[in-house]
N, C-alpha and C positions, 0 to 999 in steps of 0.2 A: 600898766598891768593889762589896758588893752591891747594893747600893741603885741606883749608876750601873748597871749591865747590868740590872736590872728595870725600870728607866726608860725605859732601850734599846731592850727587847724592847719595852716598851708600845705606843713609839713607832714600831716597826718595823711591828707588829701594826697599829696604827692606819693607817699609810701603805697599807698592802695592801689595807687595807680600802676608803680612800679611791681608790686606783689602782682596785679591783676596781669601785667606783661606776662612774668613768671611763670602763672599759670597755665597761661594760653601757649605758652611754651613747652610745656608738660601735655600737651593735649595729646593723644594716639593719632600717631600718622602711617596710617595702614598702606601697602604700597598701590600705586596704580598700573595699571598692565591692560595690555592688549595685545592682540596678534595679529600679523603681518605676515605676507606671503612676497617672499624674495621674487618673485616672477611677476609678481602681481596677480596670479590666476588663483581660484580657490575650485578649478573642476579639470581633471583630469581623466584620461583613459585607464583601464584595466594595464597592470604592468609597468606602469608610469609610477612618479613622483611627484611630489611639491613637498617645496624648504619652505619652513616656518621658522618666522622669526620671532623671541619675545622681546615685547617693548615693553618696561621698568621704569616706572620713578618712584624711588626709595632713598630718603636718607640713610636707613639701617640698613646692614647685614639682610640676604633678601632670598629667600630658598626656593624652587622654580618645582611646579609638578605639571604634565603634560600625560593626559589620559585621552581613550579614546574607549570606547561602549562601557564606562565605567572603568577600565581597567588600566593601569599606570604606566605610561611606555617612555617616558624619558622624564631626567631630571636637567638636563641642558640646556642652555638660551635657543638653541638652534633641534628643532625635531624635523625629521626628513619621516615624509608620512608617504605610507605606500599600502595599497590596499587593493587587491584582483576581485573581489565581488563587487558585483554593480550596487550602487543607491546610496542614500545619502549619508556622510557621517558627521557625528558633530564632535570636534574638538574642542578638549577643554582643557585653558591654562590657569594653574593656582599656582598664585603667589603669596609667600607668607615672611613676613618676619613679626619683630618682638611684639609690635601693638596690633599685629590683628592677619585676616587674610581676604586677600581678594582674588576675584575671578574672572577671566572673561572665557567667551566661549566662540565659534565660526565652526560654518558647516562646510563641509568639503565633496560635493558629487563625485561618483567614478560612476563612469560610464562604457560601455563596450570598446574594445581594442577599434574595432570596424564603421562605431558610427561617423569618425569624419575621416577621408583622403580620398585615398583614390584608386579605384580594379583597374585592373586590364584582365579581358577575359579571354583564357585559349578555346583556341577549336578544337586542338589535339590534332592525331596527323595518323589518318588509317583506324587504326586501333585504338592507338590511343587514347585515353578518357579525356575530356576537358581539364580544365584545372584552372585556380583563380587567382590572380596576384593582389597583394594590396601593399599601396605605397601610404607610410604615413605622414601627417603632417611636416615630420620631422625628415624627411625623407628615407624613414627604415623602411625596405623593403621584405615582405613575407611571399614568399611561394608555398603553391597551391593550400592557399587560406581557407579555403571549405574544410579540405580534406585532413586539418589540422584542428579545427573546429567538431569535425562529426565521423573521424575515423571511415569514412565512405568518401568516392570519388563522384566528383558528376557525370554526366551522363557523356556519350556522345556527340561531337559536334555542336559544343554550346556556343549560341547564336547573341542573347540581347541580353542584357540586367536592365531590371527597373524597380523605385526603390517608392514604397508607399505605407505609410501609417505602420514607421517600425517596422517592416518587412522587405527583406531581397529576394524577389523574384528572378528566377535562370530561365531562360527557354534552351529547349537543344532540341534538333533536327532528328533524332534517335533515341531512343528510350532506352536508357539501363536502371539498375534496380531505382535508385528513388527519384524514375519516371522521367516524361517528356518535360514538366515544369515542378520547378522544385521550389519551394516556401523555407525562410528561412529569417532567422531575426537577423536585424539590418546591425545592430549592434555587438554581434557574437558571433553569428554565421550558423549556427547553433539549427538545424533543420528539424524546422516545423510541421511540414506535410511535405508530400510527394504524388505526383499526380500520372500513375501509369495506365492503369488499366479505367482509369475515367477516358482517359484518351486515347487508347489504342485504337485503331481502327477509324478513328471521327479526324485524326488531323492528316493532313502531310507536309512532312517534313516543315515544321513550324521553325521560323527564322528570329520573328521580335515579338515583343510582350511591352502592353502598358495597362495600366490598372486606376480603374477610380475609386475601387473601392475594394472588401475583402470580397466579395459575391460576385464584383463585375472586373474580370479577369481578360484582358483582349487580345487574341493571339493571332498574327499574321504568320499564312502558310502559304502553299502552293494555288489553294485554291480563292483566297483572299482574307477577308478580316474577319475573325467571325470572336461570340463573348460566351466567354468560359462561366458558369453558376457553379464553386466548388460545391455549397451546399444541397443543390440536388443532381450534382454532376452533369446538366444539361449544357448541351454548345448546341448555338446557334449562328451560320452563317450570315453576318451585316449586308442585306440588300446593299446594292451599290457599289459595296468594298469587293468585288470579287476583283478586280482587276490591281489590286493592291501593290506596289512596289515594294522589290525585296530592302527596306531602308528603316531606318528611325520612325517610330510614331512621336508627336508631340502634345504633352498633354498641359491645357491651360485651362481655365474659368471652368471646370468640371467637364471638358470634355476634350475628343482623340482628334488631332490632325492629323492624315497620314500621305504621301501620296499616291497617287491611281491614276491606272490609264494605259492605253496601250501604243501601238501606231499609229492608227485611226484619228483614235479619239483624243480631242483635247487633255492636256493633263490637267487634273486639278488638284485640290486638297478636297480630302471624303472628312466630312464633319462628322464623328458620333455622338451623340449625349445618350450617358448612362441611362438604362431603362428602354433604351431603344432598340430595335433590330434592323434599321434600315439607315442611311445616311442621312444626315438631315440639311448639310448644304453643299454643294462644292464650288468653291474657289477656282475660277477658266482662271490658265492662265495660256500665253500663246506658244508657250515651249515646255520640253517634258521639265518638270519639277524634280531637282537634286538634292534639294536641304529641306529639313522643315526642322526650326529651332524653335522654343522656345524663349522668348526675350526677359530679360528684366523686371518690367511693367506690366507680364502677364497679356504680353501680343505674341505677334509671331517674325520669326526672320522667316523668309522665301526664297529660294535661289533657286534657277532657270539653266538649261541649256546655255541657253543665247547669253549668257556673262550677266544676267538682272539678277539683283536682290533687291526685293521689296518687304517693305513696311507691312504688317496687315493687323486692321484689329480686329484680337480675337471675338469678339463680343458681336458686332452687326456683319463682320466679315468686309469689309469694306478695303482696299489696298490705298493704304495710305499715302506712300509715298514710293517710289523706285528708284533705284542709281544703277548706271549700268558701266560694269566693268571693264577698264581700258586693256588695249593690247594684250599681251600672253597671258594677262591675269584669266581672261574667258575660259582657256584651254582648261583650265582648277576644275572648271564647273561641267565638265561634257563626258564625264564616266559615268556611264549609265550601270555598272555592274558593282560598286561599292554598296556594302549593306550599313555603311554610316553616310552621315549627311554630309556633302559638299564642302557645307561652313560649320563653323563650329564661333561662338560668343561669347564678349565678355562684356558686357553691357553694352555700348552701341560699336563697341570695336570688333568686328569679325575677322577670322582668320581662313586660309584655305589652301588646297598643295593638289587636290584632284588627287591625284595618284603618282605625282611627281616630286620632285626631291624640295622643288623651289617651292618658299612658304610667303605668302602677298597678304599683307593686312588693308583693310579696307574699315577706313570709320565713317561710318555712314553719315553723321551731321554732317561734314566736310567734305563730302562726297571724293574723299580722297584714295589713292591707293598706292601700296606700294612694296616695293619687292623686300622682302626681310632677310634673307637668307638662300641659297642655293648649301641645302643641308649634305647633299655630294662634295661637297669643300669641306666638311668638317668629319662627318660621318663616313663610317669606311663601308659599311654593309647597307647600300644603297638600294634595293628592293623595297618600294613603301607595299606595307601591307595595313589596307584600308585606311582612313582619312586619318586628318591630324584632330586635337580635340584640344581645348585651350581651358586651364583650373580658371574658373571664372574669380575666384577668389586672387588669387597670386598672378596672374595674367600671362603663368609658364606654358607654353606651349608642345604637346607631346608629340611625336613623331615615333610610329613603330616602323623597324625594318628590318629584312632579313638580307642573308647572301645571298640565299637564290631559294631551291625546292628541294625536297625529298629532307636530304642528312643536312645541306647547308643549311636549312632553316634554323637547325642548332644555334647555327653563329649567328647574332643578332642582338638590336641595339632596341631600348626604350630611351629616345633621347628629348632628353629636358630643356626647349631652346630661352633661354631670357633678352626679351627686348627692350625692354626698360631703361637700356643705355644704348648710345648712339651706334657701338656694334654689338652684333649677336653676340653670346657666349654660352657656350652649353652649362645650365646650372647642375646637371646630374647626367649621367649618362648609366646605365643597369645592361650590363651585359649578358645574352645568353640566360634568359628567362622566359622568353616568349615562345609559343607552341603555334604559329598562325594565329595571331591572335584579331579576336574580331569585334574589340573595342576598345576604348576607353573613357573610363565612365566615376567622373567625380561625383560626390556624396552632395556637394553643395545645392547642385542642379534639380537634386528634386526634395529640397526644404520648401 
């Protein structure tokens, strides 16, 4: 008899056991989900895209909801999100079947068509207004990008961009309506100020522009460097800088390298720190100064007549190191009349062409140099108009050229050299875009 009731119990025990399976079987298995981005990015430009992906785990039947500021815009595994106003949005994916609903959610930035590639800025030719190109990451090309931005053209013989706390600053040589320097969001183009009759009269013919701040605005002209105060309209000539080179300023550790000097006098680099009106150090060096870059590490590249690039740190001013350029490569560095720098950088590798077709990389650890290209061998409109300038990000190197003056200038190349494999090969070439153009100026350079 014991034996039957321990058999019993076994069996009873077992059942409970088997019921208690059962149940845990019955439990609501609501699905799991999350989202994914087919490119992997979740931040995009104005007029762009991103493919979203839903990711499911559902035993049951599973029904997909995909909303965006509350509002329902797809019921598909796959939503292509596209959005022209700037700032942040938050997607949100609901998943439902029988036993329940779940959600996830991801934010998606869109940010200005403008904030990252790359201008080239015209001069225009006689009459003609300036005008701005912008290449995107992607390599879409936009002509004249202001003028598409603010139904207005720029000004006259536009000279330098420079790009600070969200803002593109233009400088031009000539004032038409929205002025000698024009304010402008870095991410839209979208014009913010304009500055004509603060500076009628007080500049000539102003060439470049670099900025530490919104108040301290610094413009090279005829008569040398002097800083712009938009909020009580005052310019004051920089003691020192009057002998300013029509070139690139370089702005590092909160303050303007630029160079200066005449026949006479030694060349140097003119220090400015904001708040100042007079130079605060100059940098001898023993030949006129060609380049002044700015490096990686927040120093400076230096390039010389005499085929020298040196080291320099920005901070005590001190020259750290020099390498001096072999044979033909010197001849890059002896145009004295380019209103761009000599070299152009991508972290210690330097690139340069003077004003000639052939492009010589130089990596300064290695004290190496060497010839990349004779861009006459591949490109037909051989005319370089001012220096070459290298994406520091992609390490593509740009070369502008026309066929010659006047109408030829028409016919002309923006050409994209990639050296990254043992021969050149042109990664893009943009035909018949450029107006004299007197830069080129990646977005990356002044993060």
């Amino acid at each position: 008899m014991k034996k039957i009731n321990f058999t019993l119990l076994v069996c009873l025990l077992l059942a409970g056991i088997f019921a208690s399976c059962d149940d845990d079987d019955k439990y609501p298995v609501p699905p799991e989900v999350s989202i994914e981005s087919v490119n992997g990015v979740f931040a995009m430009p104005q007029e762009d895209s991103i493919v979203l992906k839903a990711k499911v785990e559902s035993p049951l039947p599973t029904t997909l909801s995909w909303s965006v500021k509350g509002n329902e815009v797809s019921k598909d595994t796959v939503f292509t999100f596209k959005m022209n106003e700037l700032g942040t949005y938050d997607v949100k994916l609901t998943a439902t079947n029988a036993d329940g609903v779940t959600s996830a959610t991801t934010s998606i930035e869109v940010y200005g068509k403008y904030k990252y590639g790359t201008f080239v800025l015209n001069e225009g030719y006689q009459a003609d207004p300036s005008t701005l190109i912008f290449i995107s990451p992607k390599g879409i090309l936009t002509d004249s990008a202001y003028y598409k931005a603010n139904g207005s053209m720029l000004s006259l013989l536009s000279q330098d961009l420079f790009i600070a706390n969200n803002k593109l600053y233009i400088i031009s040589q000539k004032s038409g309506d929205d002025g000698y320097l024009i304010v402008a969001n870095a991410e839209t183009l979208k014009k913010e100020a304009g500055y004509k009759t603060e500076l009628e009269d007080k500049v000539s013919s102003p060439t470049h522009v670099a900025v530490l701040g919104d108040d301290d605005i610094y413009l090279r002209d005829n008569e040398g460097i002097k800083v712009f105060h938009p909020s009580s309209g005052e310019l004051f000539l920089i003691e020192g800088a009057e002998r300013a080179n029509k070139n690139t300023m370089a702005v590092t550790e909160g303050k303007i390298f630029a160079a200066a000097g005449n026949k006479v006098l030694v060349i140097a680099c003119a220090v400015i720190e904001k708040g100042k009106n007079k130079i605060s150090k100059s940098i001898e060096f023993n030949d006129p100064v060609r380049g002044v870059v700015k490096s990686p590490d927040g120093n400076l590249w230096v390039s010389t007549s005499a085929g020298e690039i040196s080291k320099v740190d920005a901070q005590n001013y001190t020259i750290i190191k020099t390498n001096t350029l072999p044979g033909d490569a010197i001849s890059t560095q002896s145009a004295s009349y380019t209103s761009t720098p000599c070299i152009t950088a991508q972290g210690d590798t330097l690139y340069m062409n003077g004003t000639g077709t052939k492009i010589y990389r130089h990596i300064f650890s290695k004290n190496q140099t060497d010839l990349m290209v004779d861009a006459a061998n591949i490109v037909t409109t051989t005319s370089v108009y001012n220096t070459i300038a290298v994406n520091p990000v992609t390490g593509e190197v740009y070369l502008n050229t026309i066929k010659g003056w006047g109408n030829d200038r028409l016919i002309n190349h923006i050409s994209v050299f990639d050296f990254s494999e043992t021969e050149p090969k042109l990664s893009a070439n943009y035909k018949n875009h450029t107006n004299y153009p007197a830069g080129t100026f990646f977005t990356y350079n002044f993060q």
